[in-house]
ZAMARGU-4260 file (C-alpha; in steps of 0.2 Angstrom, whole numbers, plus 5000, padded with zeros to 4 digits):
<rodrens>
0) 5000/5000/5000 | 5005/5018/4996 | 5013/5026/5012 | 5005/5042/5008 | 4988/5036/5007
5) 4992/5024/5025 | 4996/5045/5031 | 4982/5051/5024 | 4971/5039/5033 | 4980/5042/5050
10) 4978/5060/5050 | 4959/5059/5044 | 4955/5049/5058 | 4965/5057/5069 | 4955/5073/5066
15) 4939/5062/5069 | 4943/5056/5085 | 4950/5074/5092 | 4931/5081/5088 | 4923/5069/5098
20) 4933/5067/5113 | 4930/5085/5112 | 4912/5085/5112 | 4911/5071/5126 | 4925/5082/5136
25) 4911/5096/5139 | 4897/5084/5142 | 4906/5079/5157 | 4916/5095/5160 | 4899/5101/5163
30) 4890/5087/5173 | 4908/5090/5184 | 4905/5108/5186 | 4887/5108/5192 | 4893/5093/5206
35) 4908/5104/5212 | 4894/5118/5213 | 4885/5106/5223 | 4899/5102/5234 | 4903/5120/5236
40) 4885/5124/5240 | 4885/5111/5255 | 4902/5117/5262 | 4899/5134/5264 | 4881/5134/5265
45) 4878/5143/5285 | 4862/5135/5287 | 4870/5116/5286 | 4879/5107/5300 | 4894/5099/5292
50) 4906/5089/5302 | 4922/5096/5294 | 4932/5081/5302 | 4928/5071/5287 | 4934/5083/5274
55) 4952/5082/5282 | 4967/5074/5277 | 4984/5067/5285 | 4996/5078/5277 | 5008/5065/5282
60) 5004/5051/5272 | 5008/5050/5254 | 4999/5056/5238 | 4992/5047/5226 | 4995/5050/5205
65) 4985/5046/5190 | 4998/5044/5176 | 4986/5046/5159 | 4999/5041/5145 | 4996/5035/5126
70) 4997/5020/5119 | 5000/5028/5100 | 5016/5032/5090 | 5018/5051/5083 | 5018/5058/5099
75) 5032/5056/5110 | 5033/5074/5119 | 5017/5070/5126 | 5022/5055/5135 | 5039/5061/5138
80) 5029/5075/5150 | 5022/5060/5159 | 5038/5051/5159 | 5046/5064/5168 | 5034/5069/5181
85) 5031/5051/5185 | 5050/5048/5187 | 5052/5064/5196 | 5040/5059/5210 | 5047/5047/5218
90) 5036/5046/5234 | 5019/5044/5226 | 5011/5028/5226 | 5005/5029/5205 | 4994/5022/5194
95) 4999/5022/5176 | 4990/5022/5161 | 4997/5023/5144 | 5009/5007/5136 | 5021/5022/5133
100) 5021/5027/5149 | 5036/5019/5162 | 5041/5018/5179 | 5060/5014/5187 | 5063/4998/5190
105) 5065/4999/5206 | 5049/5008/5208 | 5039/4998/5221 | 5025/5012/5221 | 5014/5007/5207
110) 4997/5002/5211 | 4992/4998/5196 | 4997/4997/5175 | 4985/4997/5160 | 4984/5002/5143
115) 4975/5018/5137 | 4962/5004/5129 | 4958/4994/5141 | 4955/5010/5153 | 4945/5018/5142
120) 4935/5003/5141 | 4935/4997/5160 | 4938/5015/5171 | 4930/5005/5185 | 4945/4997/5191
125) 4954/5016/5193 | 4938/5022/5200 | 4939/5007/5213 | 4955/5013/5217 | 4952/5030/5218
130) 4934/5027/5229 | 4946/5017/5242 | 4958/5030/5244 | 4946/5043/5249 | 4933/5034/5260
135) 4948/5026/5269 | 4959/5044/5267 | 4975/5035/5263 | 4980/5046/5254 | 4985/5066/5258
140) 4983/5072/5240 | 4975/5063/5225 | 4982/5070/5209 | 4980/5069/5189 | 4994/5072/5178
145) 4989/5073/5159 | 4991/5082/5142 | 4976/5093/5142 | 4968/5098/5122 | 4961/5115/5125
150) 4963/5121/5103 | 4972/5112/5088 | 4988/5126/5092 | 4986/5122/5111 | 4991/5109/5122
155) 4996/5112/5138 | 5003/5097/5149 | 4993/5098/5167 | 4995/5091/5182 | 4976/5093/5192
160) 4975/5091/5211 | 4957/5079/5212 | 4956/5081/5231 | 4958/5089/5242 | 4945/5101/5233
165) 4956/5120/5236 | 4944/5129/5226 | 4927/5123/5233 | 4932/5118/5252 | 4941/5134/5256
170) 4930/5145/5246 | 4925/5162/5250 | 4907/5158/5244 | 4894/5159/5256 | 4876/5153/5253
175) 4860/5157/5264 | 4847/5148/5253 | 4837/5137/5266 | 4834/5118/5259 | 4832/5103/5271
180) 4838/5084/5267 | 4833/5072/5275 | 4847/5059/5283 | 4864/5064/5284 | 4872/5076/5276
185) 4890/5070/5275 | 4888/5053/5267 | 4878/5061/5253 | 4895/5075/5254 | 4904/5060/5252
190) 4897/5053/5236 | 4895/5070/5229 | 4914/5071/5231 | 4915/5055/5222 | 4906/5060/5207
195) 4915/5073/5207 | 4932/5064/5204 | 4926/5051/5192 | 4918/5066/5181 | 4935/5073/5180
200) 4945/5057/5177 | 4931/5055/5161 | 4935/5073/5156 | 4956/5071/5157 | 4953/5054/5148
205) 4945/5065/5134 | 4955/5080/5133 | 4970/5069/5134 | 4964/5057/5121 | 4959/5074/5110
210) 4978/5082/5116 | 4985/5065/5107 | 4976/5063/5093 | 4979/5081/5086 | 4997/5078/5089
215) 4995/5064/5078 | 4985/5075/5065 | 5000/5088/5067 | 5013/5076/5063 | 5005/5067/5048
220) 5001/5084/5041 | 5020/5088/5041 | 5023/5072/5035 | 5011/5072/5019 | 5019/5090/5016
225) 5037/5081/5017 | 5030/5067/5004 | 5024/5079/4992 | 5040/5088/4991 | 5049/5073/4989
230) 5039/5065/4978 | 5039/5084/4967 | 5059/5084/4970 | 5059/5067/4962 | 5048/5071/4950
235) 5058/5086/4944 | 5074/5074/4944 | 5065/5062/4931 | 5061/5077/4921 | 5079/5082/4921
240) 5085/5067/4918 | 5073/5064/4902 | 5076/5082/4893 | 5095/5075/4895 | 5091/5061/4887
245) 5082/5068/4873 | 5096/5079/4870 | 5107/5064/4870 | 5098/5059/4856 | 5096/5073/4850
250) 5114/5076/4850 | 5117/5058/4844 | 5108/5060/4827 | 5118/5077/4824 | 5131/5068/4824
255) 5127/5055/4813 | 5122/5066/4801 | 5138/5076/4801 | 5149/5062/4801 | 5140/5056/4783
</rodrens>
């Protein structure tokens, strides 16, 4: 098969795959947003009795990392941001996704390795993960560390604290609408909190997968631009070289006839 048209095909769907990982991005970036306003809405709200107890963390213990790496060619900055970050936190216990993405050797921190397919098609098992940590608080800080697509000229590598929550749980909001709920407050806090998290793991997932992809559209773009001026260099140099040869011949039966 022609290697221009296996370049073609790998930035058209490239470019296919960045639209909708953009569109499913929002969908959850807003679902994510209206929990967090939620969240903040219960926190700060003076007419609700929230023991604050639960909301604190040990900031002794260790944090916890969500590597989110690619498992595609053509874009080997991206990992190599996640590489770097990964190797560069040494205490963190990790969980790595991504085949390109990989820890030391003598890394005994990593909770957990899987490849960006099968996360995208099991999160379950990181959300598992990620659901223990908080309820049991073994964790002082639970972070994201991604390539986030914000424009096809911008990608900005992000590293995203998931919890604590800085911007909602020492907010400067204050809210005086009276509601009631019935029950306890702070388990329904809790799962809120959850949500929360697993909406923006989903987004991440996205915006990463979108952050890749036009990277990979980007490169095969300077790619087809290198094959057609190859292919117009070499088809210069077969025009060159036939006008020599015609004038070889041409040349030839000037000869001839000037040696009769």
């Amino acid at each position: 098969m022609n290697v221009k048209n296996i370049v073609k095909v790998m930035n058209f769907h490239s470019l296919l795959r960045v639209d909708k990982s953009r569109k499913s991005a929002k969908k959850y970036a807003y679902l994510g947003d209206t929990v967090a306003d939620m969240i903040d809405n219960i926190v700060n709200n003076r007419n609700i009795m929230l023991d604050f107890k639960m909301l604190k963390v040990d900031e002794t213990k260790p944090e916890l990392h969500i590597y989110l790496g690619s498992d595609m060619g053509f874009c080997a900055n991206l990992n190599s941001n996640v590489n770097r970050e990964l190797w560069a936190e040494e205490n963190a216990y990790k969980i790595i996704v991504g085949r390109k993405i990989h820890a030391k050797q003598d890394d005994d921190k990593v909770l957990m390795t899987m490849d960006r397919e099968d996360f995208s098609k099991d999160m379950e098992k990181v959300f598992d993960v990620v659901e223990d940590a908080f309820i049991n608080k073994k964790y002082s800080k639970i972070c994201l560390v991604y390539n986030h697509y914000y424009s096809a000229s911008e990608v900005e590598f992000t590293k995203k604290q998931l919890y604590p929550m800085p911007q909602h749980l020492r907010s400067d909001n204050t809210y005086n609408e009276d509601f009631a709920y019935e029950g306890e407050i702070e388990p329904l806090l809790c799962r809120l909190i959850l949500l929360y998290m697993k909406y923006e793991l989903i987004v991440a997932e996205e915006v990463s997968n979108a952050a890749v992809n036009i990277t990979r559209q980007n490169t095969t773009k300077e790619s087809l631009k290198k094959i057609d001026e190859r292919e117009e260099t070499r088809a210069m140099l077969q025009l060159k070289e036939n006008r020599e040869k015609e004038f070889g011949k041409v040349l030839d039966n000037y000869t001839k006839l000037n040696s009769y």
